[in-house]
C-alpha positions as CSV (number, residue, x, y, z in Angstrom):
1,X,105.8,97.3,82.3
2,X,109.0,99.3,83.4
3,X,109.6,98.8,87.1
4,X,110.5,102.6,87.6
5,X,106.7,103.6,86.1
6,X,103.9,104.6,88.2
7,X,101.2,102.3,89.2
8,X,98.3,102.8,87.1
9,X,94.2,101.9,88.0
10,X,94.6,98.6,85.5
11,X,97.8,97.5,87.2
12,X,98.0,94.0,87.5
13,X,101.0,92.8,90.1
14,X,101.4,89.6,88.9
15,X,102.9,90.8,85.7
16,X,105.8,92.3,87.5
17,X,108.8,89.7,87.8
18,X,110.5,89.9,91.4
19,X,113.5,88.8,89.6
20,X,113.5,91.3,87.0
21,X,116.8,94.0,87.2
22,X,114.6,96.2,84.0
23,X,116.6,99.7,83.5
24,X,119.7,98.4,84.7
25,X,122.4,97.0,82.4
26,X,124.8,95.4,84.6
27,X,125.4,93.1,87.6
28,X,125.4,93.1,91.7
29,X,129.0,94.7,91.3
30,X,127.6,97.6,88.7
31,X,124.5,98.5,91.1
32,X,126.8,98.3,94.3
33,X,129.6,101.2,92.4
34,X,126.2,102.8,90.9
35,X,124.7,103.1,94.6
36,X,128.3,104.5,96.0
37,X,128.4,107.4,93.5
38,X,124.8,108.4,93.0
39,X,124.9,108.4,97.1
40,X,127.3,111.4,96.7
41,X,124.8,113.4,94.8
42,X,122.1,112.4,96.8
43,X,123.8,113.1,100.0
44,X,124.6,116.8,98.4
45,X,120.5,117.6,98.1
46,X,120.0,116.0,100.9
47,X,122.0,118.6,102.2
48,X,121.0,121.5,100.4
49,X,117.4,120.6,101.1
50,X,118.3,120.5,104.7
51,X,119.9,123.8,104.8
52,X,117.0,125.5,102.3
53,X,114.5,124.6,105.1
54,X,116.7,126.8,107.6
55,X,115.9,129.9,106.1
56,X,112.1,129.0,105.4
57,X,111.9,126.4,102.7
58,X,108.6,124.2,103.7
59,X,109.5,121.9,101.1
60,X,110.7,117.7,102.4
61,X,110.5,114.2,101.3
62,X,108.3,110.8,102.3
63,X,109.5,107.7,101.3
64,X,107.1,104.9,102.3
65,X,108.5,101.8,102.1
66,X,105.6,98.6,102.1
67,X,106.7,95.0,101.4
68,X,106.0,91.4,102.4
69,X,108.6,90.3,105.2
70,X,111.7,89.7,104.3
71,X,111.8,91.8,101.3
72,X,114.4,94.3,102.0
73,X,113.2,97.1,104.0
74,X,116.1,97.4,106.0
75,X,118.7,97.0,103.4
76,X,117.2,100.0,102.0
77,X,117.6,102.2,105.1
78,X,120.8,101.0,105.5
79,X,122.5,101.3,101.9
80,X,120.7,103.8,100.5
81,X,119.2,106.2,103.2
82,X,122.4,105.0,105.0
83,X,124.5,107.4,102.8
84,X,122.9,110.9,103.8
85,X,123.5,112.8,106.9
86,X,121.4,111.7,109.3
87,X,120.8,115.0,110.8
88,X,118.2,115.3,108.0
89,X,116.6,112.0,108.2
90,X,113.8,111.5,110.1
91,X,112.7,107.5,110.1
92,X,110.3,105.6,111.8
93,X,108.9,101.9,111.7
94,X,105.3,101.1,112.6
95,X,104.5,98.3,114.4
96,X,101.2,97.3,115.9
97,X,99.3,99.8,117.3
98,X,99.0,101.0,120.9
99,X,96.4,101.2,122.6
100,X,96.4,104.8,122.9
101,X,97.1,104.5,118.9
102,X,93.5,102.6,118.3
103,X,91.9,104.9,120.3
104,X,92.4,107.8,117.7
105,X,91.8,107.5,114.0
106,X,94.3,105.4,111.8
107,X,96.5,108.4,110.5
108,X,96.5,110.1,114.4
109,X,100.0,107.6,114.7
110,X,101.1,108.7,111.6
111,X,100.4,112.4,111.0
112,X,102.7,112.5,114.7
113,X,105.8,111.1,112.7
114,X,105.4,113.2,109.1
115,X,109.0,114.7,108.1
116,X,109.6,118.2,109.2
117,X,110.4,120.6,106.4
118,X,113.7,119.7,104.9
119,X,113.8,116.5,105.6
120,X,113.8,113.1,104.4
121,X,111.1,110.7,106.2
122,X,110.9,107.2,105.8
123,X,108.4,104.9,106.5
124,X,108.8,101.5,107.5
125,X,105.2,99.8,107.0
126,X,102.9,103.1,107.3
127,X,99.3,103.7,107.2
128,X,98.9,101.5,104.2
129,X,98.2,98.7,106.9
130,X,95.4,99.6,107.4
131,X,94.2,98.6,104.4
132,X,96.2,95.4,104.0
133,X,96.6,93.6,106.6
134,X,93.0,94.1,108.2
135,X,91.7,93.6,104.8
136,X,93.5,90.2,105.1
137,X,93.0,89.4,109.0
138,X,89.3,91.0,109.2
139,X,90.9,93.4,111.9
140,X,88.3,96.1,110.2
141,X,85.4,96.0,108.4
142,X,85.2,96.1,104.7
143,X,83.4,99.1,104.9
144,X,85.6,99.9,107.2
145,X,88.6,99.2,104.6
146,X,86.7,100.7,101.5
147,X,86.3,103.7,103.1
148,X,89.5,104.4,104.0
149,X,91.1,104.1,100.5
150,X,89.7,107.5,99.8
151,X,90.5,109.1,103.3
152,X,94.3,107.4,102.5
153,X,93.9,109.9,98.8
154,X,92.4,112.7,100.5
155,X,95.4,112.7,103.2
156,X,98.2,112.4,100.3
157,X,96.8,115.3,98.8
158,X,96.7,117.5,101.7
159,X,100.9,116.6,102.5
160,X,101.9,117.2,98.8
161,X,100.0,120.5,98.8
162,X,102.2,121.5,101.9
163,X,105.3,120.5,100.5
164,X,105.8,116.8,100.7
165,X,106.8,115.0,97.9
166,X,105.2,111.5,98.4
167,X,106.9,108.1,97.1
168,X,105.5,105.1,97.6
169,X,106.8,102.1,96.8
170,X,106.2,98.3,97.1
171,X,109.3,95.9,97.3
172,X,108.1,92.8,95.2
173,X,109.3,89.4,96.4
174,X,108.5,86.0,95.6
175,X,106.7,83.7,97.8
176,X,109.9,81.0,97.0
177,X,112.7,84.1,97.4
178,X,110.9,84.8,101.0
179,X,111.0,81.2,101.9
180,X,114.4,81.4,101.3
181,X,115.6,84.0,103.2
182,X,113.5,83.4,106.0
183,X,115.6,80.0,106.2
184,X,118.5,81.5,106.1
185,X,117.6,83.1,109.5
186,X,116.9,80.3,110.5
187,X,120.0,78.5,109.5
188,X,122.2,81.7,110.8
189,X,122.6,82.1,114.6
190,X,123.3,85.6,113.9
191,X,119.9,86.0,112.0
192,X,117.6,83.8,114.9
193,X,117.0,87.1,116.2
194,X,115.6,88.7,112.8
195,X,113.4,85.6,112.9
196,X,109.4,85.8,113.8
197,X,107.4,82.8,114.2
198,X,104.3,85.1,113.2
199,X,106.0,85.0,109.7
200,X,105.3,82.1,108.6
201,X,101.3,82.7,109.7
202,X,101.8,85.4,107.2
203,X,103.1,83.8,104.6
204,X,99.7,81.3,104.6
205,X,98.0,83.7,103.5
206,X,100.5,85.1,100.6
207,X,97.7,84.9,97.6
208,X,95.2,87.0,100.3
209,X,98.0,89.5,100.9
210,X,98.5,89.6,96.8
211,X,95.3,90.5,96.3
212,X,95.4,93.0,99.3
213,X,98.3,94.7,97.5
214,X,96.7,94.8,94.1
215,X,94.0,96.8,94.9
216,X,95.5,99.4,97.4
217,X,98.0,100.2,94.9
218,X,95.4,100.3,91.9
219,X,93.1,102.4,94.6
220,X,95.8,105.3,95.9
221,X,98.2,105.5,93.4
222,X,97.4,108.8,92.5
223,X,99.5,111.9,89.9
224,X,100.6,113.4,92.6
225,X,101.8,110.7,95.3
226,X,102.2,107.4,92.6
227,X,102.9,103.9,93.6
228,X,105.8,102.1,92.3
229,X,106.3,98.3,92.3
230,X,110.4,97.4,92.6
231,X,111.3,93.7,92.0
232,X,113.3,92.8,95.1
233,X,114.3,89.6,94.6
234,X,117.7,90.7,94.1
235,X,118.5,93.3,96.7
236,X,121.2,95.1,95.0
237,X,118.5,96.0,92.2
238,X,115.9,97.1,94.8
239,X,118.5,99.2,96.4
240,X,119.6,101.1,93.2
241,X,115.9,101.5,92.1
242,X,115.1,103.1,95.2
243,X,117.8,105.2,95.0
244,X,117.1,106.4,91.8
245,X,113.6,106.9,92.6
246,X,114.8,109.1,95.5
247,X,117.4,110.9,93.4
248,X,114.4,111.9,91.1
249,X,112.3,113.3,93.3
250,X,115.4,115.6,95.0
251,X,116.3,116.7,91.3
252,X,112.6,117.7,90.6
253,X,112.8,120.2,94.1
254,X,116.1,121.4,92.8
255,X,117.1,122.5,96.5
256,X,119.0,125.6,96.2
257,X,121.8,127.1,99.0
258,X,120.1,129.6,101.0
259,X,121.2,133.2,100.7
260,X,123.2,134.8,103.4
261,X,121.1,137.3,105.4
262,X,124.3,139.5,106.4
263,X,126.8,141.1,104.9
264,X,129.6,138.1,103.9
265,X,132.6,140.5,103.0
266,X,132.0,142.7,106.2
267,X,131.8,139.6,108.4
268,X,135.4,138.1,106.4
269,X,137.2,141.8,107.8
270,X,135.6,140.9,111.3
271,X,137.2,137.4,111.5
272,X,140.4,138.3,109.8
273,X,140.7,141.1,112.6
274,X,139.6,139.2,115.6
């Protein structure tokens, strides 16, 4: 299965490698000079999307980002989202909720922090925990969980029919790569304070979580907002395929520079004579 293809309803994510580098022939030092120059042209529709939405474009991005800890989340908002203007960014992380937050309906929190037209969003964790982690913790009903698989679809389909182009993507790690880096926090002074006891409680319950994963994907990926699975055990491959995923998606808007809504060579006599 290529790891830049859409989820489909068979998907199965055990046959996805977390090692696997598919679609890119090269190295760590190939993806890093790959991610430097595509982050030129994706800076430069960043921009133009940015500046579209000035004079009435309603069109934006939302890049949700879902992975076990330690898979990469923040390397990807750093060397990838890193390299636009952040003028056009808009980013939040979701933590656990408030408890103003489980007073409302699951997506109140999140429809507050949806990208504003011209934009970039990015999620870190989203709505999708709703689904997984009280699938896995009982923190809802299964009903409760079944039901909202379609109200997740329903939602999806209401942004992209306002103007939100929708990726979704799962960074893929293994359970012996996570082990891994979560030593190396510990080992690392510097990293103690990336470190959370509450991982580990996670991480007994990695086959649950799996499973959790498998069938949200299978049950929301959709034609018009897709899931896509990125093997993250090497970050440098995560970052480029999210990258390119991203680059896609701005190259299918094809943002174009606004027109000027007054007269340019009038306006160049009025500066050369002020």
């Amino acid at each position: 299965m290529s790891t830049l293809t859409p989820v489909t309803a068979d998907f199965e994510l055990a046959r996805i490698d977390p090692s696997s580098t598919a679609e890119f022939d090269g190295d760590k030092k190939d993806a890093e000079k790959a991610l430097a120059k595509n982050g030129e042209k994706l800076a430069a529709l960043q921009e133009r999307l940015f500046a579209e939405s000035k004079f009435g474009g309603e069109r934006r991005v939302l890049l949700v980002l879902q992975a076990m800890d330690t898979a990469g989340k923040g390397g990807i908002l750093r060397h990838v989202i890193g390299g636009v203007d952040p003028q056009g960014v808009q980013i939040h992380a979701f933590k656990a909720p408030t408890d103003e937050e489980k007073s409302h309906d699951f997506l109140w929190r999140i429809r507050k922090e949806l990208p504003e037209a011209g934009f970039i969003g990015v999620f870190d964790r989203s709505h999708y925990e709703d689904v997984l982690i009280h699938r896995v913790r009982g923190f809802s009903t299964p009903e409760t969980v079944e039901e909202r698989y379609g109200i997740i679809q329903k939602f999806e389909e209401e942004l992209v029919a306002n103007g939100t182009v929708i990726i979704k993507v799962m960074l893929h790690i293994s359970a012996d790569e996570q082990k891994e880096r979560l030593q190396e926090r510990l080992d690392r002074p510097e990293k103690h304070w990336k470190y959370n006891p509450g991982d580990v409680d996670e991480r007994l319950l990695w086959e649950e979580y799996q499973e959790a994963y498998e069938i949200a994907l299978r049950r929301t990926t959709t034609e018009s907002a897709p899931w896509y699975v990125i093997p993250a055990n090497h970050k440098w491959y995560a970052r480029w395929a999210v990258q390119q995923l991203l680059l896609d998606a701005l190259e299918r808007i094809d943002p174009q520079w606004p027109s000027a809504d007054y007269d340019v060579e009038a306006e160049k006599v009025r500066l050369a004579d002020s």
